[in-house]
Each structure stands twice: as C-alpha cells, then as structure tokens.
VMD Tcl script that builds the backbone (N, CA, C; Angstrom):
set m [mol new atoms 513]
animate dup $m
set s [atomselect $m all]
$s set {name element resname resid chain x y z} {
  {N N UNK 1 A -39.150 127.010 190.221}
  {CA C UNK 1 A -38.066 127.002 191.190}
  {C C UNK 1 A -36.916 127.906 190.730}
  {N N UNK 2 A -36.487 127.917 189.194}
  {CA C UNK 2 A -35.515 129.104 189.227}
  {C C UNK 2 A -35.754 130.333 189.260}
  {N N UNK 3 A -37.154 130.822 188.798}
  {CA C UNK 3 A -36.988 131.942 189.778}
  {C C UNK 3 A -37.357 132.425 190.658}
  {N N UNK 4 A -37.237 131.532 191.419}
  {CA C UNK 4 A -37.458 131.720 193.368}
  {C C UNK 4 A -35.399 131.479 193.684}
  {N N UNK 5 A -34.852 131.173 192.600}
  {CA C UNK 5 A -33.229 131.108 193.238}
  {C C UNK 5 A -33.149 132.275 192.760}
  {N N UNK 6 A -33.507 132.921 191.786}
  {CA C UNK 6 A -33.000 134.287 191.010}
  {C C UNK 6 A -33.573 135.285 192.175}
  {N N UNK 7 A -34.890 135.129 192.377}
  {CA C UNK 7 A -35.228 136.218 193.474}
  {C C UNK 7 A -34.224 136.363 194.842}
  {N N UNK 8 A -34.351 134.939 195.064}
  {CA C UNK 8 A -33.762 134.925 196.373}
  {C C UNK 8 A -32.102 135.408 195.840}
  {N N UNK 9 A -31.453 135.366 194.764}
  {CA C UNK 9 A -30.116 135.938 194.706}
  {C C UNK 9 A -30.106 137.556 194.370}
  {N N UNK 10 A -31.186 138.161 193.590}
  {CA C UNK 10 A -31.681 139.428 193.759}
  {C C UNK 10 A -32.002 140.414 194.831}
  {N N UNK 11 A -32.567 140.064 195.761}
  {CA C UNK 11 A -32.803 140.266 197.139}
  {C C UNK 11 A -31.892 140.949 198.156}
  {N N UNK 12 A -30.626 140.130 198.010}
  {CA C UNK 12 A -29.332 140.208 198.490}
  {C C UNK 12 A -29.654 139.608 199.928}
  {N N UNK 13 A -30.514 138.453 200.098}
  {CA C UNK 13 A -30.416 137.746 201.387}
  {C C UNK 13 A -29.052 137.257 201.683}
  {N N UNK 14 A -27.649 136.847 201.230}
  {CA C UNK 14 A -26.960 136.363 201.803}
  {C C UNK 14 A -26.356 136.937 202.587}
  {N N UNK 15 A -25.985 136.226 203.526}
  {CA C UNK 15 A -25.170 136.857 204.883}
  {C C UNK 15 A -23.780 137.228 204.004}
  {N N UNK 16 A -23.744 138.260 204.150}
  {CA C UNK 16 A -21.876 139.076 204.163}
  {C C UNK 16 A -20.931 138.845 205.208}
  {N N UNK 17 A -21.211 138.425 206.047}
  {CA C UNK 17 A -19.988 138.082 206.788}
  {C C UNK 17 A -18.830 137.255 206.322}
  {N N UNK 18 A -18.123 136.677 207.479}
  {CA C UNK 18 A -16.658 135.930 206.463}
  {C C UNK 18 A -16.816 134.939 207.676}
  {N N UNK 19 A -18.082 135.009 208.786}
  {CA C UNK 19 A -17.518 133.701 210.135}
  {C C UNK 19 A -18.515 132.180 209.403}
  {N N UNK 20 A -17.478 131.006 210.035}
  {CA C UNK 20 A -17.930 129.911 209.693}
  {C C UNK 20 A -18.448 129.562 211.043}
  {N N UNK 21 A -19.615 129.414 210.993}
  {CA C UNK 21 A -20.221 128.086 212.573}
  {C C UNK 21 A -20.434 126.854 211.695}
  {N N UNK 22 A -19.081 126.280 212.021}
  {CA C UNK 22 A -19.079 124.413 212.003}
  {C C UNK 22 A -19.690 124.114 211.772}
  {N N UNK 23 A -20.848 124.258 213.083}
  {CA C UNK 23 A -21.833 123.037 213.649}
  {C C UNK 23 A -22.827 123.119 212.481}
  {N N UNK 24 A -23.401 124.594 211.736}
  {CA C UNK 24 A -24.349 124.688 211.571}
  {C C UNK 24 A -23.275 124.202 209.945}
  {N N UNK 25 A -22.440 124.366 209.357}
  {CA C UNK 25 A -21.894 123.710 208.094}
  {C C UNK 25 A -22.274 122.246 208.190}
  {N N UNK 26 A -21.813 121.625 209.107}
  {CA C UNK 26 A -21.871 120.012 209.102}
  {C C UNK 26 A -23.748 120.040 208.411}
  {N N UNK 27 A -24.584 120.835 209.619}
  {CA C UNK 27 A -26.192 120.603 209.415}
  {C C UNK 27 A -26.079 120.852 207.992}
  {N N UNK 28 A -25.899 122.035 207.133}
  {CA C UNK 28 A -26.030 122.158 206.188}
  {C C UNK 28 A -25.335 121.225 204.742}
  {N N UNK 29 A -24.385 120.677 205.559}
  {CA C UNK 29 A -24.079 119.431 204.005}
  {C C UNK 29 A -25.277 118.290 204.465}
  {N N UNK 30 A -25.291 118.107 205.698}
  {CA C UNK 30 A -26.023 116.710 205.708}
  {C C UNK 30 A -27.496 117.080 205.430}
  {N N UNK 31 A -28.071 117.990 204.956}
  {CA C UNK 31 A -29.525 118.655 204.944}
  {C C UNK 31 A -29.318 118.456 203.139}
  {N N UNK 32 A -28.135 119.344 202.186}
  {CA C UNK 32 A -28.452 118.929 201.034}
  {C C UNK 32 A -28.217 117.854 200.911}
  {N N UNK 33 A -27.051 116.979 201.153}
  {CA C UNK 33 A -27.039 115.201 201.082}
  {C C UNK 33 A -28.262 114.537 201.258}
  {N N UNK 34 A -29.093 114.773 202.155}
  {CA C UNK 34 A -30.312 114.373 202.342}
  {C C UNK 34 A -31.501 114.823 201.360}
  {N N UNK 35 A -31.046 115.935 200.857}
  {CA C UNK 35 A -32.241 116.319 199.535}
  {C C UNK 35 A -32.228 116.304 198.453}
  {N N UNK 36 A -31.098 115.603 198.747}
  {CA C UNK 36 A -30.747 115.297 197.053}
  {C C UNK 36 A -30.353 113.381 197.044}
  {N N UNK 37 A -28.638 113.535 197.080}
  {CA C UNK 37 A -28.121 112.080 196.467}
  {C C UNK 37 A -29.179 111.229 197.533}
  {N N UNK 38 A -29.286 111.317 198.739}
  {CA C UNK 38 A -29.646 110.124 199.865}
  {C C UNK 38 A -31.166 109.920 199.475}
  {N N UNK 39 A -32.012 110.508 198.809}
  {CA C UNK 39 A -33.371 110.184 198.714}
  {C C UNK 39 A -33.632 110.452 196.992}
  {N N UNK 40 A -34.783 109.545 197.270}
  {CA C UNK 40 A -35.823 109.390 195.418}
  {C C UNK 40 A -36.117 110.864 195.307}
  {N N UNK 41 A -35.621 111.617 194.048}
  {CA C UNK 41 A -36.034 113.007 194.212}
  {C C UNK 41 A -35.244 113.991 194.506}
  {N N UNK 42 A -35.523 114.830 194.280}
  {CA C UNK 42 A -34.698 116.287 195.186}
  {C C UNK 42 A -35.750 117.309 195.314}
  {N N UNK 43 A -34.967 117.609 196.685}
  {CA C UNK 43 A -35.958 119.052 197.377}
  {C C UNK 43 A -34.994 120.111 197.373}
  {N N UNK 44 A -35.177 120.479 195.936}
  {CA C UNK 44 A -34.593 121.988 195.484}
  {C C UNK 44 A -34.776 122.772 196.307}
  {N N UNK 45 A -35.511 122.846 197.052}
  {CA C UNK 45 A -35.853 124.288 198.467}
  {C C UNK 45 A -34.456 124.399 199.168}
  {N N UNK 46 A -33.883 123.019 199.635}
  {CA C UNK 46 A -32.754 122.585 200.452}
  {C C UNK 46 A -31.810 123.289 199.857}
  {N N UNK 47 A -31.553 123.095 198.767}
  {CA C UNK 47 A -30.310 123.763 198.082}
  {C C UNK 47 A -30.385 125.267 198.212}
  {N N UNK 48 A -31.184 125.832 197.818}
  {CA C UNK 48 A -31.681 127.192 197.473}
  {C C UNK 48 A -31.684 128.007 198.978}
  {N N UNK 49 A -31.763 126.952 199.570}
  {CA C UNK 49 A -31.858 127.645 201.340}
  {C C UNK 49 A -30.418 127.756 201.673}
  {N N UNK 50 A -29.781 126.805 201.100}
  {CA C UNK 50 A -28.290 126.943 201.623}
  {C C UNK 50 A -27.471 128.099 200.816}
  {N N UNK 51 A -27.466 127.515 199.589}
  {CA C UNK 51 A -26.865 128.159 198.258}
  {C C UNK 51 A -27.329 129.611 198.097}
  {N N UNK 52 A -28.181 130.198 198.508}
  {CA C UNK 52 A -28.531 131.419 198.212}
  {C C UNK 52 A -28.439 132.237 199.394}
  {N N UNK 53 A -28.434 131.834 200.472}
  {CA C UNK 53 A -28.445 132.328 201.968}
  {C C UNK 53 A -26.893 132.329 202.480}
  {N N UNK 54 A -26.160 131.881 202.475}
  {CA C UNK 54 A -24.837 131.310 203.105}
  {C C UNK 54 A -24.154 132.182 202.842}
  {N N UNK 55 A -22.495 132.540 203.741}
  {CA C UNK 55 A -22.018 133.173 202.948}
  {C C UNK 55 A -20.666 132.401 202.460}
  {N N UNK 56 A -19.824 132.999 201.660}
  {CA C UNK 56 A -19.359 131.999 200.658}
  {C C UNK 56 A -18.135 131.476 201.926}
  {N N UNK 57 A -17.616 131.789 202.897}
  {CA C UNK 57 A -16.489 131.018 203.560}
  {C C UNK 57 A -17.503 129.641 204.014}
  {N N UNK 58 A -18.465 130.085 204.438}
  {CA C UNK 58 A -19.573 128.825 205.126}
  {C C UNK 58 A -19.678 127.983 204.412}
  {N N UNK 59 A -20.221 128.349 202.639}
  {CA C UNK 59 A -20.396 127.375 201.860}
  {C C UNK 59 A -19.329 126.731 201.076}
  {N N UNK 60 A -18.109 127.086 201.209}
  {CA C UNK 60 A -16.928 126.368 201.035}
  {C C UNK 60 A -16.569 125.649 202.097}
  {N N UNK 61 A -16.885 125.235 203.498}
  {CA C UNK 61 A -16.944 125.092 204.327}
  {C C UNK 61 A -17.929 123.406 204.487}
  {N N UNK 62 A -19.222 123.896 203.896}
  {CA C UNK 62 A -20.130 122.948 203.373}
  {C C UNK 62 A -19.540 121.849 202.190}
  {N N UNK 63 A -19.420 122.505 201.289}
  {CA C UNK 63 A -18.928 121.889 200.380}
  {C C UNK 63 A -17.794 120.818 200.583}
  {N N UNK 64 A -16.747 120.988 201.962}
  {CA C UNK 64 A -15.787 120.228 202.223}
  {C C UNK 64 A -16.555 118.647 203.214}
  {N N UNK 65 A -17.517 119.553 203.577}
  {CA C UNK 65 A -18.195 118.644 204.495}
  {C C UNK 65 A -19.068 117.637 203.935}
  {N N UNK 66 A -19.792 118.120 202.808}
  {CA C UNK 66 A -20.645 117.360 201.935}
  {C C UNK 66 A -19.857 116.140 201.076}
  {N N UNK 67 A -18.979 116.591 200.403}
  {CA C UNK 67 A -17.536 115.421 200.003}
  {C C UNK 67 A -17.492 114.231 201.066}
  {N N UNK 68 A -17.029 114.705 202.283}
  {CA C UNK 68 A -17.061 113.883 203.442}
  {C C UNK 68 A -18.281 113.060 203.719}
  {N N UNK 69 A -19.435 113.546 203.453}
  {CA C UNK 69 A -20.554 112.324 203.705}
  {C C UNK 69 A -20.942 112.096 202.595}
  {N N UNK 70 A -20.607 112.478 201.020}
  {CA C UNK 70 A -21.424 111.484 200.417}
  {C C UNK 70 A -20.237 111.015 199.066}
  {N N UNK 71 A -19.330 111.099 199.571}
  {CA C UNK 71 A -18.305 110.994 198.822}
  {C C UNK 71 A -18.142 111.823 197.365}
  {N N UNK 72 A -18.898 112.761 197.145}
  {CA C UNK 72 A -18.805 113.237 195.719}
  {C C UNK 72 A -18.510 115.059 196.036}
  {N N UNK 73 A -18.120 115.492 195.109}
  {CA C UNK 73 A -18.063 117.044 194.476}
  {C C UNK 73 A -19.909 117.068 194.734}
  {N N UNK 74 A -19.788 118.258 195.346}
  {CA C UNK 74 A -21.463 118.979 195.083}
  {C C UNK 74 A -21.509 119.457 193.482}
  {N N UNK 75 A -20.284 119.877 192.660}
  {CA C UNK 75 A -20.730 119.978 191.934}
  {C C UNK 75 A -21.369 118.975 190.619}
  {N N UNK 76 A -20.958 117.483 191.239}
  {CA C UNK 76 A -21.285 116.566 190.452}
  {C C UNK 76 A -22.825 116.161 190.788}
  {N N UNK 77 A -22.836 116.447 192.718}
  {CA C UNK 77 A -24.586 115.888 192.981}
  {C C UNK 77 A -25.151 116.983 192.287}
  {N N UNK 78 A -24.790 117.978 192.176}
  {CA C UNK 78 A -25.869 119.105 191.344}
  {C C UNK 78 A -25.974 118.503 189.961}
  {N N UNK 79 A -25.398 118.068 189.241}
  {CA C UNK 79 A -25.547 117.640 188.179}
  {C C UNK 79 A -26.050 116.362 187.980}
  {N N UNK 80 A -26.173 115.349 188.770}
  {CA C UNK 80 A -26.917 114.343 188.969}
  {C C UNK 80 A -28.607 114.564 189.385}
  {N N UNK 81 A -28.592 115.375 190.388}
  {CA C UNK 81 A -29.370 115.557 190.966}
  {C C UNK 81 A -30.466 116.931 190.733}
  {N N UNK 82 A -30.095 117.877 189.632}
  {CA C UNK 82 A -30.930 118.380 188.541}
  {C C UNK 82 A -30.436 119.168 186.999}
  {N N UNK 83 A -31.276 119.575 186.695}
  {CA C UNK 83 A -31.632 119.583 184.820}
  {C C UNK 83 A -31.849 121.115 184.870}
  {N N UNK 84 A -31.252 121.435 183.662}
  {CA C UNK 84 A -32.042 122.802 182.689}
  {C C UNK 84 A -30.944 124.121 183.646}
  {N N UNK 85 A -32.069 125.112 183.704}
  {CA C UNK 85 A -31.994 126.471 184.565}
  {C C UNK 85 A -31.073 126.100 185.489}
  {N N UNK 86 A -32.290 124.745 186.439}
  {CA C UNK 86 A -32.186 124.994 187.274}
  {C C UNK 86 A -30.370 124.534 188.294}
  {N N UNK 87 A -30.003 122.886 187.060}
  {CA C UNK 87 A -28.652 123.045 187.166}
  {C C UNK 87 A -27.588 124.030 186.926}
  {N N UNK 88 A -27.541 124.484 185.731}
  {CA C UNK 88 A -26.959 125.771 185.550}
  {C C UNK 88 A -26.780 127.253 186.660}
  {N N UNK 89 A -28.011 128.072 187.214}
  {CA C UNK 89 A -27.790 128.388 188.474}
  {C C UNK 89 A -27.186 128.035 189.311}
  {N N UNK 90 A -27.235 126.240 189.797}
  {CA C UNK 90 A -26.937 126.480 191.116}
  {C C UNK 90 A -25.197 125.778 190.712}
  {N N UNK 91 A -24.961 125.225 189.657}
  {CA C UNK 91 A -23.357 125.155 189.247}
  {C C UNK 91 A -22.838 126.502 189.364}
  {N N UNK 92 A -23.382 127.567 188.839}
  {CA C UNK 92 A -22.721 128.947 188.855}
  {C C UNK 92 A -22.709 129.393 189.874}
  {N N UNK 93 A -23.371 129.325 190.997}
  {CA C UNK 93 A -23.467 129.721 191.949}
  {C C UNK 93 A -22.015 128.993 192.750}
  {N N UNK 94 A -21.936 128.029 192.587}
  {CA C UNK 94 A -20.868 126.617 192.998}
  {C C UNK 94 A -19.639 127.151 192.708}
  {N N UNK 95 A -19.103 127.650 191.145}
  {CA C UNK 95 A -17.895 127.701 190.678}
  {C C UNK 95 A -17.919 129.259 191.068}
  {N N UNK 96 A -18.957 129.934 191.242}
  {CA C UNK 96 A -18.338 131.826 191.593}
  {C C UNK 96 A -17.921 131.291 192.898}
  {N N UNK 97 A -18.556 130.765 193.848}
  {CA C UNK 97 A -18.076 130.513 194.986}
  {C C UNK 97 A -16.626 130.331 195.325}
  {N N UNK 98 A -16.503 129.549 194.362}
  {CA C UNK 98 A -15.022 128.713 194.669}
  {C C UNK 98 A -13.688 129.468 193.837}
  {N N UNK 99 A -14.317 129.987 192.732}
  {CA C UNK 99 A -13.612 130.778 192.477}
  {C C UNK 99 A -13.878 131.429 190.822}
  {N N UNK 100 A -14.225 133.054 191.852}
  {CA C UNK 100 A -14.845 133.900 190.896}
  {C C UNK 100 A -13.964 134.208 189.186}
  {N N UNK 101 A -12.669 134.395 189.076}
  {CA C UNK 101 A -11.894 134.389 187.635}
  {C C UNK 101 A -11.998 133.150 186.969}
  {N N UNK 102 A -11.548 132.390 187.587}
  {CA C UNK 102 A -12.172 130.864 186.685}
  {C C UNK 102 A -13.151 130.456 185.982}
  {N N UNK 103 A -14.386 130.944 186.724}
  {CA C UNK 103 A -15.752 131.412 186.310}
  {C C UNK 103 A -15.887 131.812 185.064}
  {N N UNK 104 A -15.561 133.354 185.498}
  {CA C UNK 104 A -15.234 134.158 184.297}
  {C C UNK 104 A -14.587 134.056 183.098}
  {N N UNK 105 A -13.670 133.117 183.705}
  {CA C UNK 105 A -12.794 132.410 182.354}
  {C C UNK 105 A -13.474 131.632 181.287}
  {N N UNK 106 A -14.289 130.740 181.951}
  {CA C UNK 106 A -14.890 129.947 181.298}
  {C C UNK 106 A -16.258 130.268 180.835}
  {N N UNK 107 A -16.901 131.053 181.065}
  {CA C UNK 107 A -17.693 131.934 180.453}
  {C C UNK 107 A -17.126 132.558 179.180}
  {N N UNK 108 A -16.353 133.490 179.112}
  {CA C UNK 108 A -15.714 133.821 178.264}
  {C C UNK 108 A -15.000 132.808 177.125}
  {N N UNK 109 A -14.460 131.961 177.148}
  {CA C UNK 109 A -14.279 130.388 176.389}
  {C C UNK 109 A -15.314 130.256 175.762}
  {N N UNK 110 A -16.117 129.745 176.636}
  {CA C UNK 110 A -17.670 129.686 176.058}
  {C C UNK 110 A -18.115 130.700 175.129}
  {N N UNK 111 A -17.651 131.797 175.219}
  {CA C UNK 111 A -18.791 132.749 174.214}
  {C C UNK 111 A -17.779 132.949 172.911}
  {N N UNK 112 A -16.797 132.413 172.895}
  {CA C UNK 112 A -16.000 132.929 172.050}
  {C C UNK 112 A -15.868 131.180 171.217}
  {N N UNK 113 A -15.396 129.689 171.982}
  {CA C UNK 113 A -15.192 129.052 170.721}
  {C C UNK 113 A -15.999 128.330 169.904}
  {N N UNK 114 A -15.612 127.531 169.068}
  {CA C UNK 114 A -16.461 127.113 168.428}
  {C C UNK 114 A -16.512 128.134 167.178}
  {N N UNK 115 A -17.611 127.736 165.893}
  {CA C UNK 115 A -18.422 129.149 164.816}
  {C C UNK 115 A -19.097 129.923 165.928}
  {N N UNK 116 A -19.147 131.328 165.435}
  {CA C UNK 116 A -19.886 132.183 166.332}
  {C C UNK 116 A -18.972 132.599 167.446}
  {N N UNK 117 A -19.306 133.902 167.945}
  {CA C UNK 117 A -19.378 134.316 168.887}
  {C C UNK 117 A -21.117 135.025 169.448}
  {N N UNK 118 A -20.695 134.326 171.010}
  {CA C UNK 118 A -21.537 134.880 171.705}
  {C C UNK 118 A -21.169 136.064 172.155}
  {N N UNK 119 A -22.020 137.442 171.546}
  {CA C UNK 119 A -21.458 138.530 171.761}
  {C C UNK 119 A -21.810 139.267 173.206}
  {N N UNK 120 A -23.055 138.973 173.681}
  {CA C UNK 120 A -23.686 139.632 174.387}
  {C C UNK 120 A -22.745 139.293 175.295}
  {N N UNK 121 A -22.465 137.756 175.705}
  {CA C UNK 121 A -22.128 137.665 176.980}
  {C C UNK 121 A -20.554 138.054 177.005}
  {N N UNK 122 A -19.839 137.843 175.552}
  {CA C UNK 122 A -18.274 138.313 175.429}
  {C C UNK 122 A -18.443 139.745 176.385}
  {N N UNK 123 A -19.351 140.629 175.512}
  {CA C UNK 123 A -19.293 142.179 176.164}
  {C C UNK 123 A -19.696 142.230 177.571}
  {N N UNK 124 A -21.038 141.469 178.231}
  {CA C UNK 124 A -21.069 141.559 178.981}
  {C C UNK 124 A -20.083 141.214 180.412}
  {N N UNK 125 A -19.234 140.224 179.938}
  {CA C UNK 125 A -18.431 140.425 181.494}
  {C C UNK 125 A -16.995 140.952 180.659}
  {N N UNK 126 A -16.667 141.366 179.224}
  {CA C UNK 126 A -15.455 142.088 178.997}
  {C C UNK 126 A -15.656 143.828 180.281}
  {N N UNK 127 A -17.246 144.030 179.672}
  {CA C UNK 127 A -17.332 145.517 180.518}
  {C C UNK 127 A -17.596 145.603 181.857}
  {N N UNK 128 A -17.958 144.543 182.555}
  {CA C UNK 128 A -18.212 144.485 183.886}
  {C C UNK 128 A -17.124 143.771 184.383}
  {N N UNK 129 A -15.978 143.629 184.261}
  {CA C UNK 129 A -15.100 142.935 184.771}
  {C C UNK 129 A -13.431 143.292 184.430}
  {N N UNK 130 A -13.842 144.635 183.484}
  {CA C UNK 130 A -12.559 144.824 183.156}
  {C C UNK 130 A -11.396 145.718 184.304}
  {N N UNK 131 A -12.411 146.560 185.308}
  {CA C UNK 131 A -11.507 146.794 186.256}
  {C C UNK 131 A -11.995 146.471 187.718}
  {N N UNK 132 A -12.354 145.556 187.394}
  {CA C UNK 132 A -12.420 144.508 188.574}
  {C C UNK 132 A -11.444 143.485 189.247}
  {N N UNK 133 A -11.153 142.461 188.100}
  {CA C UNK 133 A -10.540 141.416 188.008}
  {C C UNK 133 A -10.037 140.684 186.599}
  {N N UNK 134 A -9.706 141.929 185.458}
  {CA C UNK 134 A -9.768 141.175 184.192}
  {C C UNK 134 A -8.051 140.007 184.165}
  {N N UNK 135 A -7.321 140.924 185.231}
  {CA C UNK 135 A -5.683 139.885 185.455}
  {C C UNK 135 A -6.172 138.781 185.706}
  {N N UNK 136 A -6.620 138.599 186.973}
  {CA C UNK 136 A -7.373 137.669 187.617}
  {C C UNK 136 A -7.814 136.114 186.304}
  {N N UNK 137 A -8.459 136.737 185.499}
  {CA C UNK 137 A -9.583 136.329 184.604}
  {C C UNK 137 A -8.918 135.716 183.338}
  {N N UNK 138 A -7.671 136.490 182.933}
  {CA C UNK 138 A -6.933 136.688 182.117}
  {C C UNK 138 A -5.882 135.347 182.600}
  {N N UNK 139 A -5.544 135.078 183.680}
  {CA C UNK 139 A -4.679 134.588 184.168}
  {C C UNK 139 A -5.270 133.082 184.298}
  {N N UNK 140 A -6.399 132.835 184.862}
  {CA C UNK 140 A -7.555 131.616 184.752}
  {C C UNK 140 A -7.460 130.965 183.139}
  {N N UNK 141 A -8.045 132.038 182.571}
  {CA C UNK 141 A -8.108 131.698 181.347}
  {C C UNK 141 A -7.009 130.837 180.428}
  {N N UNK 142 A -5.734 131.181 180.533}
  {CA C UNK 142 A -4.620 130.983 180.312}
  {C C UNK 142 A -4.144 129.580 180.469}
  {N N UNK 143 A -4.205 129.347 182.030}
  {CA C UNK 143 A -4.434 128.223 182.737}
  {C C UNK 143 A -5.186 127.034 182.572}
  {N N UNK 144 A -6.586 127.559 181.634}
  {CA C UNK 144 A -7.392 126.564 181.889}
  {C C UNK 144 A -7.218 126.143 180.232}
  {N N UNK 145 A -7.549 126.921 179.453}
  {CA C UNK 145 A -6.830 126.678 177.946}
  {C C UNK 145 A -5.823 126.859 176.875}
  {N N UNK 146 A -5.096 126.924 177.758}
  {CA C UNK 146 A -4.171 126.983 177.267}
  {C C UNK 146 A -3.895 128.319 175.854}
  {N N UNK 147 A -3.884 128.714 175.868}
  {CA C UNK 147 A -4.249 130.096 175.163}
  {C C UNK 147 A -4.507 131.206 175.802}
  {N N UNK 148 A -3.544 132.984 175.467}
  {CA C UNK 148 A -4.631 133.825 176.092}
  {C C UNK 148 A -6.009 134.341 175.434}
  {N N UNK 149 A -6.703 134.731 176.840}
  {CA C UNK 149 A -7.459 135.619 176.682}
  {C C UNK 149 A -7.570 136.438 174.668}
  {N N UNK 150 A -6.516 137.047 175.032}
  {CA C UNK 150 A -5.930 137.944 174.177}
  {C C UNK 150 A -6.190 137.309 172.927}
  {N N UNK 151 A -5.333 136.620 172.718}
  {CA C UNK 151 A -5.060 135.631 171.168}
  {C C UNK 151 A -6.630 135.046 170.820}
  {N N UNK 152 A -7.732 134.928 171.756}
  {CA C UNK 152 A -8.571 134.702 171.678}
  {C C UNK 152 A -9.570 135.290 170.904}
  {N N UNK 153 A -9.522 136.481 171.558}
  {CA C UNK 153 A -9.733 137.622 171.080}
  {C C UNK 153 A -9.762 138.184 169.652}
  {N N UNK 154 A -8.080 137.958 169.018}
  {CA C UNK 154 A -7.673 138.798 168.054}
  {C C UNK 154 A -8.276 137.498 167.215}
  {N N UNK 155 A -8.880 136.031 167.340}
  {CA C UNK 155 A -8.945 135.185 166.694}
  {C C UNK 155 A -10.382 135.315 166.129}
  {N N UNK 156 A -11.388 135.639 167.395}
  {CA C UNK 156 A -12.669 136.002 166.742}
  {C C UNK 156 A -13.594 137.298 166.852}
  {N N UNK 157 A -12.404 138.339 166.564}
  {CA C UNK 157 A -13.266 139.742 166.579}
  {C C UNK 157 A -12.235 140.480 165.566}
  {N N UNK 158 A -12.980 141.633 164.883}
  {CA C UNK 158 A -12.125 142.007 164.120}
  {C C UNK 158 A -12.561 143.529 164.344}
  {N N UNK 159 A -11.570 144.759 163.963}
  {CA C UNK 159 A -11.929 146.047 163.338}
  {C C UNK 159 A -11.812 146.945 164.957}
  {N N UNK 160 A -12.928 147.709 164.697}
  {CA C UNK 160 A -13.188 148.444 166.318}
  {C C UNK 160 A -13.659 147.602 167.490}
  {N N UNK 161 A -14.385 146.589 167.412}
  {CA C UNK 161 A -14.948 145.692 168.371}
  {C C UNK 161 A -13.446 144.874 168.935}
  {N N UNK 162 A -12.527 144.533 167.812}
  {CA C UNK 162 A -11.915 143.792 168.282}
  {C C UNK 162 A -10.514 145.239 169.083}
  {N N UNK 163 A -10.556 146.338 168.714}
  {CA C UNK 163 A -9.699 147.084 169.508}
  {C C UNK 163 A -10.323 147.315 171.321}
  {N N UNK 164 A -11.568 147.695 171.176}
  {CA C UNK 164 A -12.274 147.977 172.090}
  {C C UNK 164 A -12.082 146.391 173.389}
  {N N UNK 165 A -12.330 145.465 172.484}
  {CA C UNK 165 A -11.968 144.155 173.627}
  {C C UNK 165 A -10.982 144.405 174.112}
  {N N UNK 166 A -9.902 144.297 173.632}
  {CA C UNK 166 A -8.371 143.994 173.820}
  {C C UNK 166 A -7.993 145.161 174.748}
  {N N UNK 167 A -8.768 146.288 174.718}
  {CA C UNK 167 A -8.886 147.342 175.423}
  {C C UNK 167 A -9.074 147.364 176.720}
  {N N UNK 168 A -10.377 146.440 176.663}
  {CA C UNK 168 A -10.995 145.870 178.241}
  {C C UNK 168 A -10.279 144.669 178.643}
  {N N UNK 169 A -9.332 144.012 177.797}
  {CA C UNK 169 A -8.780 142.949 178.233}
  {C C UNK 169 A -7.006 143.325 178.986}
  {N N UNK 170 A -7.211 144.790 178.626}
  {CA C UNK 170 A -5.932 145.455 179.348}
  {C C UNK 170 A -4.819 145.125 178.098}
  {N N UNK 171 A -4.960 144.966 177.160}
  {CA C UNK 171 A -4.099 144.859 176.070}
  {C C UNK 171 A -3.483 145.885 175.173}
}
mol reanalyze $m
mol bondsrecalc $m
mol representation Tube
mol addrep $m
C-alpha cells in the first residue's frame, strides 16, 4: 500500500485547483470516518483516494468536516488507525497540507537533535527550500522550539558545512 500512495503522489493526480464542492467534502470525511475509526480495520484505499487526489483547500475542508463526525484530529485517526510507512506518509501528507514551513520545521528539528545529525535530510530540504520558503521555515521553527533555526545550526555543524548551511539558512 505505500507504494501505491507514493505512485499515486508521483503521478501528479491531484487536482490543482483552489474550488471546494461541500457536498462532495462532507462525502469525503464521512467515507474516511467510515474506513477507518467507524469499522474493525481500515481500508487504506479510502484514504489514499482522498489524500492523494484532493486538492489541498478541499482537504482542509475535509479535515474540518471529519473533526465534526468523529470527534478527533485526522491526524490522530491516522495514527490510531495505521503503522510504519504507511502512517508516516499519510501524517506528512496531513501536516504539508496544513501547513507546509511547519513541516519543514520539524523535519529539520528532527535531523538535527539529539547525538547525530541526520545529514541527508538536514541538506536535503536546507537546498530545496532555501529560496523557496527558508523565512517561512525559519520562522516555524522558532515558534515551535523555541530556538533558531540558526543557533541550531552553529550547534551541530562545524567548518565549511556549517558556513554553507547558515548560507542556505539566509544567515
């Protein structure tokens, strides 16, 4: 099943538009409510049909609606309601939705605390994101731990790697 979500997010099936049809939001919370929290099981297809197809005003849209019938965060039935990959995907899919720097923020957190750095993924969204949204990201970050970006940075990288970050971090 994850990678039939990876294909289907590869593909570029989701609708690009920005219009919400209601009617068809309401169908779509009460379709994952139903394939997930309301029954023994989950029918990952349900999710993957919504979550990968939709476009993101719709599925914020959903998401308000799904709260409303089953009383929870989708991002908590996703986590109740599956394991591994395949939670991970469709949480990420959840929090870019809702909001892409935050994301990023916490990705970045992630690769940096603790022993170790995770380098691949530090570089990977330092270089794909640095003139995108690194304020954005920078600003999340800040917010969410209290610490910047930055100080982060100078805490676990050293020499040219650590000029080159701080570089992409607009520093």
């Amino acid at each position: 099943m994850f990678k039939r979500v990876l294909v289907s997010l590869l593909t570029a099936g989701r609708d690009e538009s920005n219009t919400v049809n209601e009617t068809q939001a309401v169908q779509d919370a009460k379709d994952i409510y139903e394939a997930g929290e309301a029954c023994w099981g989950t029918d990952e297809v349900k999710f993957l049909t919504v979550l990968c197809v939709r476009n993101r005003n719709h599925l914020l849209r959903v998401f308000e609606e799904y709260q409303k019938i089953s009383g929870r965060d989708i991002e908590d039935s996703i986590k109740r309601e599956m394991s591994g990959s395949l939670e991970d995907v469709f949480l990420a899919i959840v929090k870019c939705l809702r909001n892409k720097p935050a994301f990023f923020a916490e990705r970045l957190y992630k690769s940096m605390k603790g022993l170790g750095t995770t380098d691949s993924v530090l570089i990977r969204i330092m270089v794909a994101r640095a003139e995108i949204d690194m304020l954005d990201i920078k600003t999340e970050f800040s917010k969410a731990y209290g610490k910047t970006l930055h100080s982060f940075i100078n805490g676990d990288s050293s020499g040219d790697y650590r000029k080159i970050l701080l570089e992409l971090c607009g520093e």
